[in-house]
C-alpha positions as CSV (number, residue, x, y, z in Angstrom):
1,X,0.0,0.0,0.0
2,X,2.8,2.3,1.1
3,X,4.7,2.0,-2.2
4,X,1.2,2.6,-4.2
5,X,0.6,5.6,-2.6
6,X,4.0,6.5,-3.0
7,X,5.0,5.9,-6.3
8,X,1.6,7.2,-7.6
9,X,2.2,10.6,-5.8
10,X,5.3,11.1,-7.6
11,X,3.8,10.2,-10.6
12,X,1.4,12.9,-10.0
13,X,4.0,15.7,-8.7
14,X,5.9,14.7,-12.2
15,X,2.9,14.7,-14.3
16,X,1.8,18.4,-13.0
17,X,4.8,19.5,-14.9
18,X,3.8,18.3,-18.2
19,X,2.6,20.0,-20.9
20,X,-1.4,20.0,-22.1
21,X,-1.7,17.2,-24.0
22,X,1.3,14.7,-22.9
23,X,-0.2,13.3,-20.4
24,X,1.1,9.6,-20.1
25,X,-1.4,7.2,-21.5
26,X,-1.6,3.5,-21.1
27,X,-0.4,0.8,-18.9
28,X,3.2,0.2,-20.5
29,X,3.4,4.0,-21.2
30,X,2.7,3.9,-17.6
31,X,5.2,1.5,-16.2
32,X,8.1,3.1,-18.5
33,X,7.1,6.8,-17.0
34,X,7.4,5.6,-13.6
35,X,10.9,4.6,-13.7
36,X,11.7,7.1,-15.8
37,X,10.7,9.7,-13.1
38,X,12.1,7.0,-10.0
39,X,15.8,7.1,-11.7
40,X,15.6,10.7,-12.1
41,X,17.1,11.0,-8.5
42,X,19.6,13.9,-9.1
43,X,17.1,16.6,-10.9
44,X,18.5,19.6,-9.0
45,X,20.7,18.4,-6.1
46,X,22.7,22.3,-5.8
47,X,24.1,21.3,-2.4
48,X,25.3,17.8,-4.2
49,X,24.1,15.3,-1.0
50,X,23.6,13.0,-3.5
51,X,26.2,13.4,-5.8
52,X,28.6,10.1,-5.5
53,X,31.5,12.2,-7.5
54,X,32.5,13.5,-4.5
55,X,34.0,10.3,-3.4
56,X,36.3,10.9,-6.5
57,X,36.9,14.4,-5.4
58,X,37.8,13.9,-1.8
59,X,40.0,10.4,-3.6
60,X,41.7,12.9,-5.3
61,X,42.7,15.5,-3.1
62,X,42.9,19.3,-4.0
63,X,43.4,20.9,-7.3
64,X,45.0,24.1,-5.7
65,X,48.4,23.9,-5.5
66,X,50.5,26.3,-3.2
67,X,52.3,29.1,-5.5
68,X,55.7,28.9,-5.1
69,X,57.4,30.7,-2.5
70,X,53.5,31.1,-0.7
71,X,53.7,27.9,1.6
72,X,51.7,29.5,4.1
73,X,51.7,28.5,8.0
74,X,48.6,26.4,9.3
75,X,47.7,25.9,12.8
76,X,44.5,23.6,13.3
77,X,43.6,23.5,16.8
78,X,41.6,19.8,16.9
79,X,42.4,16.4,15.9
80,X,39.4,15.1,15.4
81,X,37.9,13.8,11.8
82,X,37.4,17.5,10.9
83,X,40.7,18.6,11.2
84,X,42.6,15.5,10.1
85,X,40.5,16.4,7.0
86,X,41.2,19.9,6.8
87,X,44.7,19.0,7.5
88,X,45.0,15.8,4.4
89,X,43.7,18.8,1.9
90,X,46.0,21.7,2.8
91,X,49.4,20.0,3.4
92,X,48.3,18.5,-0.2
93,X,48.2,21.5,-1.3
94,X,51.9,22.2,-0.3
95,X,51.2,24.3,2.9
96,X,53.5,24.1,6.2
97,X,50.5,22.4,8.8
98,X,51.0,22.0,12.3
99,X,47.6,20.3,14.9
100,X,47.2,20.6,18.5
101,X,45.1,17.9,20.0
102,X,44.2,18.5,24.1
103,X,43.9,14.3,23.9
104,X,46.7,12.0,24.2
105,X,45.0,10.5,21.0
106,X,43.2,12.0,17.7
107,X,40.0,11.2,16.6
108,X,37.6,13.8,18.6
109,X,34.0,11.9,19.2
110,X,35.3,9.2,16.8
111,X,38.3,8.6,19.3
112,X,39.0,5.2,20.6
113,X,42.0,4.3,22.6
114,X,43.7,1.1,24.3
115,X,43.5,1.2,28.2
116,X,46.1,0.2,30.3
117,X,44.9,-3.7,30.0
118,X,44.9,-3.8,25.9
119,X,41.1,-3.4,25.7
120,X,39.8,-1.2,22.8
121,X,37.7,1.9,24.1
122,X,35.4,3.9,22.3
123,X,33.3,6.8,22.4
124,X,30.6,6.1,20.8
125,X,28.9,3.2,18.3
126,X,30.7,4.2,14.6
127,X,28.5,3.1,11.5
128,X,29.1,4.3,8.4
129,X,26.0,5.0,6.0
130,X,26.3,4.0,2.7
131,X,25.9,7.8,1.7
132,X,29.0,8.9,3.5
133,X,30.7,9.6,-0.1
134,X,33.3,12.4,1.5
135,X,34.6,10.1,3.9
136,X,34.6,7.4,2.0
137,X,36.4,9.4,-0.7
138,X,39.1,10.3,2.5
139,X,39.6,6.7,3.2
140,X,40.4,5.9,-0.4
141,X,43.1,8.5,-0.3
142,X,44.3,7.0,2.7
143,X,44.2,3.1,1.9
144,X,41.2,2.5,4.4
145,X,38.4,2.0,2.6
146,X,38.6,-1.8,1.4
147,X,40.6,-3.2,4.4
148,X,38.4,-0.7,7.0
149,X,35.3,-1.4,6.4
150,X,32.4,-4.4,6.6
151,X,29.5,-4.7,4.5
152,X,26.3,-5.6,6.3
153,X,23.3,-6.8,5.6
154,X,20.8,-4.6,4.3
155,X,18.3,-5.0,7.1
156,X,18.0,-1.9,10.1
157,X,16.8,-4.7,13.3
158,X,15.1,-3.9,15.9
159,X,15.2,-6.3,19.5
160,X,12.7,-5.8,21.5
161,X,11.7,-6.8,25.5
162,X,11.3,-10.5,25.5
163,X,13.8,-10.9,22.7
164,X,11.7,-10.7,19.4
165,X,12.9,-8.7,16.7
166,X,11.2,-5.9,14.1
167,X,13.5,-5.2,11.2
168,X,13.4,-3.1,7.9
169,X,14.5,-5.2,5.3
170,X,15.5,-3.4,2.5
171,X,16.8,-6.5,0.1
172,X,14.8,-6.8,-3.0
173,X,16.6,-9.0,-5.1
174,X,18.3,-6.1,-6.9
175,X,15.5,-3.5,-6.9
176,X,16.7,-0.5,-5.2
177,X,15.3,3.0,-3.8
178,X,12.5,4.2,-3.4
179,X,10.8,0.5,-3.8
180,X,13.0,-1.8,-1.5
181,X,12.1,1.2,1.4
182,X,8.6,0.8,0.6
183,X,8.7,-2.6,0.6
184,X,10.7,-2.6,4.0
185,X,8.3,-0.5,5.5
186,X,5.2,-2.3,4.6
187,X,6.7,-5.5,5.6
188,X,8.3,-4.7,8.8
189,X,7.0,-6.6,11.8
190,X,8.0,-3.6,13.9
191,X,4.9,-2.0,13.4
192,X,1.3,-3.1,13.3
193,X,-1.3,-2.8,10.5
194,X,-2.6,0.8,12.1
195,X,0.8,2.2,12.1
196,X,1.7,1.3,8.6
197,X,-1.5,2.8,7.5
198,X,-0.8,6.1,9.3
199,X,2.9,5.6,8.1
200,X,1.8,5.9,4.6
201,X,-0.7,8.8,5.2
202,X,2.6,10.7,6.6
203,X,5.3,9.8,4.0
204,X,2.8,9.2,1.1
205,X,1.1,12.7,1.2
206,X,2.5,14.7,-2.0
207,X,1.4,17.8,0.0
208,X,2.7,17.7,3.5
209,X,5.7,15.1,2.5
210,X,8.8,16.5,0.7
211,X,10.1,13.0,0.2
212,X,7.4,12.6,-2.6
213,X,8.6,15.7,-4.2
214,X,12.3,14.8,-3.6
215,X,11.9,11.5,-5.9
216,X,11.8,13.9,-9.2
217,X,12.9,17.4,-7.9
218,X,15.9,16.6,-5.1
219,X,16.2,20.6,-4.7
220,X,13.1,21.5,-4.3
221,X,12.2,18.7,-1.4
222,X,15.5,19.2,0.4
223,X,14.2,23.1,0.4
224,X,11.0,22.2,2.1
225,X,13.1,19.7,4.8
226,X,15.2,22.7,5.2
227,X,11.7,24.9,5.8
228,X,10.5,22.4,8.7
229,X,13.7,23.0,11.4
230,X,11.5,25.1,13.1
231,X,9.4,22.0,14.5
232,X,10.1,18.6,16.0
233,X,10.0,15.6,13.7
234,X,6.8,14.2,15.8
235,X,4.8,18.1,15.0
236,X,5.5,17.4,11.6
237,X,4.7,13.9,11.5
238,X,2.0,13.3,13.5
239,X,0.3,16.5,11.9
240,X,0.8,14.7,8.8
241,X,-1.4,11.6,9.7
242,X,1.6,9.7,11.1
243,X,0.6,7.6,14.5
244,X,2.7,7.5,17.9
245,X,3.0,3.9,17.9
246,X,4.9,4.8,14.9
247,X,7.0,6.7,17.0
248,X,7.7,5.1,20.2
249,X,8.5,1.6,18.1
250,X,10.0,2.7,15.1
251,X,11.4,6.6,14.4
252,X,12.3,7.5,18.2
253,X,15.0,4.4,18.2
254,X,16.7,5.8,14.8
255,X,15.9,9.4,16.1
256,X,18.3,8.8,19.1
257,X,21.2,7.0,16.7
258,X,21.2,10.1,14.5
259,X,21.0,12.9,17.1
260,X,20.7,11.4,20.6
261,X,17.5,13.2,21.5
262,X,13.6,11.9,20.5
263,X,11.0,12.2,18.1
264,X,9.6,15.0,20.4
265,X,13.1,17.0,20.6
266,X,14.4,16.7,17.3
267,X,13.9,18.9,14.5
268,X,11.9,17.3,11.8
269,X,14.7,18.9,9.3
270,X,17.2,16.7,10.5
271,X,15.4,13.6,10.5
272,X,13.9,14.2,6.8
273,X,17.4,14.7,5.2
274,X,18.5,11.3,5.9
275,X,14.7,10.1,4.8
276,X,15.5,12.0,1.4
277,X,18.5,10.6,0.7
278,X,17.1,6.8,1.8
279,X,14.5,7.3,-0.7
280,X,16.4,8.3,-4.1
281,X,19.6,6.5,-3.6
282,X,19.9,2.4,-2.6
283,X,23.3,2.5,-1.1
284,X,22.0,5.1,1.2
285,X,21.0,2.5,4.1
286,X,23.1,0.3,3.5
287,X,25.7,0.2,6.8
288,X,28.9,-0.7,7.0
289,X,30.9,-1.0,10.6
290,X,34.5,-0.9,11.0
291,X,36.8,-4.1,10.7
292,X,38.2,-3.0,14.4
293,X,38.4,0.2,16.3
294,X,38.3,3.8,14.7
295,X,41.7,4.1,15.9
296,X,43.0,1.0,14.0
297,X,41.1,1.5,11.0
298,X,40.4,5.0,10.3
299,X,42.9,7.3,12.5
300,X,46.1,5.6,11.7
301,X,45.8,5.7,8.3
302,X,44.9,9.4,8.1
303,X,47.9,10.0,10.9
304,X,50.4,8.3,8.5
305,X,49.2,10.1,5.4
306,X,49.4,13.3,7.4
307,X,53.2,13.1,8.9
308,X,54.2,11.4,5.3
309,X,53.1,15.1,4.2
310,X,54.8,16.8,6.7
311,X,52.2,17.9,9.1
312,X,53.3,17.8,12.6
313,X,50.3,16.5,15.5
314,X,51.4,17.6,19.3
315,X,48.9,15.7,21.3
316,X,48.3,16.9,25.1
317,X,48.6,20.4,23.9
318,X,45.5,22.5,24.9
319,X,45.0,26.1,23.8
320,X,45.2,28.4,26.3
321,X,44.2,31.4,24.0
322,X,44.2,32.6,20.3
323,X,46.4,36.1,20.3
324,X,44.8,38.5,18.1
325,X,44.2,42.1,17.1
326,X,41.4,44.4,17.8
327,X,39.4,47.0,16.6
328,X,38.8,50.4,18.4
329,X,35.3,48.6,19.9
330,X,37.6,45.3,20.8
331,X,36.1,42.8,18.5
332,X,38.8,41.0,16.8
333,X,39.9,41.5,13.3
334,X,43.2,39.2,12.6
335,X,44.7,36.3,14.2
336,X,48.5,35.8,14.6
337,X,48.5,32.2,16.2
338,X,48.0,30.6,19.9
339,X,49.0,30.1,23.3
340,X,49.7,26.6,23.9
341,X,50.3,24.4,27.0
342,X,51.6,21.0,27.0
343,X,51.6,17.7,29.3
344,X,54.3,19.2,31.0
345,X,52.5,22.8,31.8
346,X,54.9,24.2,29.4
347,X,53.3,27.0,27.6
348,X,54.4,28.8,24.1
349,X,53.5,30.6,21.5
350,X,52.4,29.5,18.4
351,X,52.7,31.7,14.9
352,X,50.4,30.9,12.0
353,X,49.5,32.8,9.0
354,X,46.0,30.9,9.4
355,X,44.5,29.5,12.2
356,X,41.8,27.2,12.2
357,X,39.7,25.8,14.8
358,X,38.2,22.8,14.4
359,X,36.7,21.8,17.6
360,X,32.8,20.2,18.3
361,X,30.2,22.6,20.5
362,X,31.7,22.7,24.0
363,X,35.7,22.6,22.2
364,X,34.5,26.1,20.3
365,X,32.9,27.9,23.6
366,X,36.3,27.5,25.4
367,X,38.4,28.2,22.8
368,X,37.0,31.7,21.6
369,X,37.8,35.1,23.8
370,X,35.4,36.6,25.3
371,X,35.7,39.2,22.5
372,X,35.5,37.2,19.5
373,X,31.3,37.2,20.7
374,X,31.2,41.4,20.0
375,X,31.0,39.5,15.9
376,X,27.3,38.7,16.0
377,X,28.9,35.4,13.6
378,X,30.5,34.3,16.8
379,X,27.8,35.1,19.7
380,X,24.9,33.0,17.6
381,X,27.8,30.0,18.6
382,X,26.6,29.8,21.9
383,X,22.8,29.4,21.8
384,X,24.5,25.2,20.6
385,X,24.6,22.4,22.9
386,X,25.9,19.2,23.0
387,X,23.9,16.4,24.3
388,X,24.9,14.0,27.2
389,X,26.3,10.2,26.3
390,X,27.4,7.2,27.8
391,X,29.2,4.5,25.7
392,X,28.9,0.8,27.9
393,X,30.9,-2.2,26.8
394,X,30.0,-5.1,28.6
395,X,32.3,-8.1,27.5
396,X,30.5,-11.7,28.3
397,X,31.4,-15.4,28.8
398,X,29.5,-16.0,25.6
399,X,27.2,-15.4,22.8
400,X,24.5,-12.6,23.7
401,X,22.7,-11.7,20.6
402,X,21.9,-15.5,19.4
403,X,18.1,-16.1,19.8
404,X,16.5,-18.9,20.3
405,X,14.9,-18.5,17.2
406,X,17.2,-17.2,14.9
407,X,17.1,-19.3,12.1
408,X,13.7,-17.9,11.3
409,X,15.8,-14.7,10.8
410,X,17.9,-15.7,8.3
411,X,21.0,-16.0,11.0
412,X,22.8,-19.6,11.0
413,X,23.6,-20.9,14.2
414,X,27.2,-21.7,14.6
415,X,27.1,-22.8,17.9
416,X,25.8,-22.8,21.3
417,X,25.7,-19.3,23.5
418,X,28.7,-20.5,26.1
419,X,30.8,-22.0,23.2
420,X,33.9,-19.5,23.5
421,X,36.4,-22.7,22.9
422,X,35.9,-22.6,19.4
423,X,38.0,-20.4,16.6
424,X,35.2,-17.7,16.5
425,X,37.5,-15.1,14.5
426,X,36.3,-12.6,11.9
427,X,32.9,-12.4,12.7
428,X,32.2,-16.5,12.7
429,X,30.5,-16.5,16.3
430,X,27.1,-16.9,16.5
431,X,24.4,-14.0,16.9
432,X,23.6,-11.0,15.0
433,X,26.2,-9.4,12.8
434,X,24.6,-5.9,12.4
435,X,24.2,-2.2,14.4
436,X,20.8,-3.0,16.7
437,X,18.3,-0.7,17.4
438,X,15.9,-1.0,20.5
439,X,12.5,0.6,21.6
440,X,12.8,-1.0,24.8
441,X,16.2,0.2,26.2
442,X,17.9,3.0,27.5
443,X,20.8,2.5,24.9
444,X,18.4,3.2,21.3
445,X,21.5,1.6,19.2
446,X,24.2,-0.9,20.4
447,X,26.4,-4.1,18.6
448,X,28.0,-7.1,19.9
449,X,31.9,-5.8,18.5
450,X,33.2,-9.4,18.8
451,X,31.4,-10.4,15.5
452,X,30.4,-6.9,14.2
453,X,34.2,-5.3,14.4
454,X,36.3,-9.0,15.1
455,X,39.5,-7.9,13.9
456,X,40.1,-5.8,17.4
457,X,36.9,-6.7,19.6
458,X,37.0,-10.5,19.3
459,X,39.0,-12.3,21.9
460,X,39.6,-16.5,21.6
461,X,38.2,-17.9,24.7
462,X,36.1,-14.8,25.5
463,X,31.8,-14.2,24.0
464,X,29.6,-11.1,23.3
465,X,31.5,-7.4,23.3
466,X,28.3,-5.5,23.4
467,X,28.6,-1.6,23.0
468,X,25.4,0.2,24.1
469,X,24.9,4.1,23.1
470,X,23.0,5.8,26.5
471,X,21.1,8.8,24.9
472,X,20.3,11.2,26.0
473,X,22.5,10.3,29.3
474,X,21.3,13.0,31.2
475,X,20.2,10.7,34.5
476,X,23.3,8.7,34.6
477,X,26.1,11.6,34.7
478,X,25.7,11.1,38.4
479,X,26.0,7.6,38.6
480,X,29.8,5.8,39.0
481,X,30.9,3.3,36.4
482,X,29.7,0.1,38.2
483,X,25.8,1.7,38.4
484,X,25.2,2.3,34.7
485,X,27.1,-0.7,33.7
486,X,24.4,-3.3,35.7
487,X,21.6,-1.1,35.1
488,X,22.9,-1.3,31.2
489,X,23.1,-5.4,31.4
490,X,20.0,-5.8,33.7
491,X,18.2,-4.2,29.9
492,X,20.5,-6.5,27.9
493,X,18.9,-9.0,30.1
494,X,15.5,-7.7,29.3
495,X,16.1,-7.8,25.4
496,X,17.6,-11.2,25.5
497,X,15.9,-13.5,27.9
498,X,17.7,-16.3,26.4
499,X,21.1,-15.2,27.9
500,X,20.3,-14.7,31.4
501,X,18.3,-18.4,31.0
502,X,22.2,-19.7,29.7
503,X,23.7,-18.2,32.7
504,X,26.0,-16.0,30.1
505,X,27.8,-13.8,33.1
506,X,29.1,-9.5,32.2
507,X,32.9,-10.7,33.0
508,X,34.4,-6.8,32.3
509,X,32.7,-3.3,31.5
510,X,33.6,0.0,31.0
511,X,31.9,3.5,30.7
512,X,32.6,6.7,29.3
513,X,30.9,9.9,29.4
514,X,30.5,12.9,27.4
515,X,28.7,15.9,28.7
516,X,28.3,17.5,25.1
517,X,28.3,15.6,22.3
518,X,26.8,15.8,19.1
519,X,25.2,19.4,19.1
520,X,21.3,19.7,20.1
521,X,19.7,19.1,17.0
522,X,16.3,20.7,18.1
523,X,14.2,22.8,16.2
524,X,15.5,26.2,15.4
525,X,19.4,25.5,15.5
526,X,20.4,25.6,12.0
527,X,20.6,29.1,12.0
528,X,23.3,29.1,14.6
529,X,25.6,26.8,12.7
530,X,28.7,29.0,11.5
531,X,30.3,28.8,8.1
532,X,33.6,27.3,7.9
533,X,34.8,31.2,6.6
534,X,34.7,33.7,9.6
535,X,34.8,37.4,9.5
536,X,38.1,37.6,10.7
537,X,39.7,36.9,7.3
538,X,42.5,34.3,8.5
539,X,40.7,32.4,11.2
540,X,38.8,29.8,9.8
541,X,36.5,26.9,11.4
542,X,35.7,23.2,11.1
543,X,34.0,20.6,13.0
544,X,30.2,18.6,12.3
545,X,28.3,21.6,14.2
546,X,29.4,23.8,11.7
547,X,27.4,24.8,8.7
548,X,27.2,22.1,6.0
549,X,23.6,20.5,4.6
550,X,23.8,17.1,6.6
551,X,23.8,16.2,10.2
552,X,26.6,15.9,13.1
553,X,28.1,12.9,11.8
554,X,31.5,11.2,10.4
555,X,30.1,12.5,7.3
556,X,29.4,15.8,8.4
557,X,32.6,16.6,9.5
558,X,34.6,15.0,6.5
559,X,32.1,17.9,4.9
560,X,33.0,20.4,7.1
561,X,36.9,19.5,7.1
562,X,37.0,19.2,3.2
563,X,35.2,23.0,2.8
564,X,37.3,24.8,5.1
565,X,40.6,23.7,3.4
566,X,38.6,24.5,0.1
567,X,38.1,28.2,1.7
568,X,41.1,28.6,2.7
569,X,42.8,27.7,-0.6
570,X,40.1,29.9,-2.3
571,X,41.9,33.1,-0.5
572,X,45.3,32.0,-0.9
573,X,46.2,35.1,-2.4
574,X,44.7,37.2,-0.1
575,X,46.1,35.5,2.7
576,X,49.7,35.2,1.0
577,X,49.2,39.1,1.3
578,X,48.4,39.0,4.4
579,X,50.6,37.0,5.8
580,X,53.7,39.5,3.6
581,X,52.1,42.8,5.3
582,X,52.6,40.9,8.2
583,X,55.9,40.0,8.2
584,X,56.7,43.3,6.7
585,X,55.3,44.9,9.9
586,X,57.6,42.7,12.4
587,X,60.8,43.8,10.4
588,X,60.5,47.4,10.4
């Protein structure tokens, strides 16, 4: 039914186009229009979200070369994925780049580290949408991609209390976007007969729906999502004909993957833009994990290409200020480098003929001077705010995520739950091989590592490695380690009745905490996002809070990273000059 309405309202929103008198006529006529207007996914597409060249462009590296005798200094205060990227483009371009992480290791919220036992520690769950086409250009460049990354099935499952599982299947035997959506929507046992009804009053409407309009004019759709970050998803939906059961059991789980926060306190632009891009393009929703950790897989790569270029990262060095001039009213109108301190509390001076912070929400508040926020550009930065999150591993002394009746999934079972004696290696132990979402838990997306990332999660003689996302974390800041770790496996517990039944036992855990994450992606924050170009002409910014038409994401700061080396080599002539009146000034 969904894929009726669907398909017929973009039929309809194409036809109104048409001129008098070629109207489509006839079944076959019919047919042949239909995928006509279904493979015309990139009509428009200005801001080029769906434009899979850009995997070739951020392959490739920079066209701007550094003039000779204009290798410009770069300091990038953050190591995270934003900065690395900023970082691969300039010193490609043939500029001198220097990074100062406050870490002991890069990565920012992709960061993952060994502790002081060997264990791999993240922050975060990392999954990597199919229509990440920057990054996965960057980790091309950087000989990542093929050994980095697993392929998953195209299913997005769903456990809930009691162990029974909802899924959107989106395998079709070939058939691709918008139809394998539809079909894993109307399908899904996720929701009942009501809620898919009401889902396809919601997503089917040609009038209230800019996904309809987005399968033959991409622009024009992504202009109404842009319209609608004035109100939460559930306003829009709901007011559309969509049902709350829809909500609690399907979109609040995914809602809290993508932005930590709810259907209720999440801006209905963000959750649309990824509903766009699922509905024109196949690969879109397709998920891939890392082989191992982030570190492993995606930092050290990017780390080697980086120092083979000559870029030098100080880690443990935290900016204590950014030394600037003033205007006669005190706001700041050119930056001359930083003030640094490092693990030993040794502080210098850092000179740069451009400066660019790349930082997420809370990183950008302490950074700035008080005086930077006299620049209205500046000021709107603080009306962000990250959310609260608590990543748990609980390691077990077997298989967690095998069901009882999990052949009815598709899974095979490859043993029993408390076989850890067996060679269980790259991803051959039994369970569930995919990111998991969950309705029924405090943690809205987790994965058992050991089979999802084996290469560094899997241990012989050890079982399940599950990593459980706590969003929004707000009630267990308070709490120590121990206290969200058994009120994280009493839910495991919950979800998989079969493992308590086995006696599988949590044998390690670990928790970390972020106060601020991914910025607040409630209504009305778009506006506040700031351009990777600043006012002050050599200061520039990066970072996934910072303007660029996706969400806070890998992908959105690969986006952010890769435009504000493209601004900065956009002015290289201005800032050449700059940097020559500047060094002009200090000799006399």
């Amino acid at each position: 039914m969904l894929a009726s309405v669907l398909v017929g309202a973009a039929l309809a929103h194409s036809r109104a186009g048409l001129p008098r008198g070629s109207a489509v006529r006839g079944a076959a006529a019919s047919r042949g229009h239909a995928r006509a207007v279904l493979e015309r996914t990139q009509l428009g597409d200005k801001d080029r979200l769906l434009d899979t060249s850009l995997t070739e462009r951020a392959l490739r590296g920079p066209t701007v070369r550094a003039k000779d005798g204009r290798r410009l200094k770069v300091g990038i205060v953050g190591a995270g994925l934003g900065g690395m990227v900023t970082a691969m483009d300039l010193s490609e371009a043939g500029y001198d780049v220097e990074m100062f992480e406050a870490r002991r290791f890069v990565g920012g919220k992709v960061s993952s580290w060994l502790d002081k036992d060997g264990n791999h520690i993240e922050m975060g769950l990392h999954v990597f949408f199919g229509c990440y086409y920057n990054l996965f250009g960057i980790m091309k460049r950087v000989g990542a991609f093929e050994p980095g990354l697993r392929l998953k099935d195209h299913r997005h499952i769903f456990v809930n209390k009691g162990g029974s599982i909802g899924e959107l299947d989106f395998r079709m035997g070939g058939i691709g976007a918008p139809l394998n959506g539809l079909k894993a929507f109307a399908t899904s046992a996720q929701l009942d007969i009501g809620d898919k009804i009401a889902n396809a009053l919601a997503l089917g409407n040609p009038i209230s729906c800019p996904i309809v309009q987005a399968l033959v004019d991409f622009d024009g759709g992504m202009d109404r999502v842009r319209a609608l970050d004035d109100v939460t998803f559930s306003e829009w939906f709901e007011g559309s004909g969509g049902s709350r059961g829809s909500i609690k059991r399907l979109w609040d789980p995914i809602a809290y993957a993508l932005g930590f926060i709810d259907c209720d306190h999440i801006s209905a632009r963000c959750m649309l833009t990824i509903f766009q891009l699922f509905a024109v393009r196949s690969e879109a929703s397709v998920l891939r994990m890392c082989e191992g950790s982030p570190d492993t897989y995606l930092h050290k790569p990017i780390v080697k290409y980086l120092t083979d270029r000559g870029v030098k990262i100080n880690l443990k060095s935290r900016v204590l200020d950014i030394l600037h001039d003033v205007d006669a009213n005190g706001a700041p109108t050119r930056v001359h480098g930083i003030c640094v301190v490092d693990g030993n509390d040794v502080q210098s001076e850092h000179r740069f003929d451009v400066t660019i912070a790349a930082t997420d929400v809370p990183g950008i508040k302490g950074l700035l001077p008080d005086n930077f926020r006299k620049l209205d550009f500046f000021d709107k930065v603080y009306q962000l705010e990250g959310v609260p999150v608590a990543t748990v591993q609980l390691r077990f002394d077997g298989w967690v995520t095998e069901l009882a009746d999990m052949d009815r999934w598709g899974m095979t079972s490859r043993g029993a739950p408390k076989d850890v004696g067996s060679d269980r290696a790259d991803g051959r132990a039994p369970g569930i091989d995919n990111l998991l979402y969950s309705a029924d838990a405090d943690f809205s997306c987790f994965a058992d590592l050991a089979l999802t990332s084996p290469a560094d999660y899997y241990k012989p003689g050890e079982g399940s490695l599950l990593q459980c996302v706590l969003t929004p974390a707000d009630k267990y800041m308070a709490m120590d380690a121990q206290e969200v770790a058994d009120r994280t496996l009493e839910q495991v517990y919950a979800l998989f009745p079969s493992a308590k039944a086995q006696g599988l036992k949590c044998t390690w855990s670990n928790v970390v905490k972020l106060a601020e994450s991914l910025y607040n992606e409630k209504p009305g924050m778009d506006r506040f996002r700031p351009s990777q170009q600043t006012p002050i002409p050599n200061f520039f910014m990066a970072g996934s809070f910072t303007y660029q038409d996706y969400i806070d994401s890998m992908e959105g700061a690969t986006k952010s990273g890769l435009a504000c080396a493209e601004a900065v080599l956009s002015r290289a002539d201005a800032l050449a000059a700059m940097a020559d009146e500047s060094a002009g000034a200090q000799i006399r």
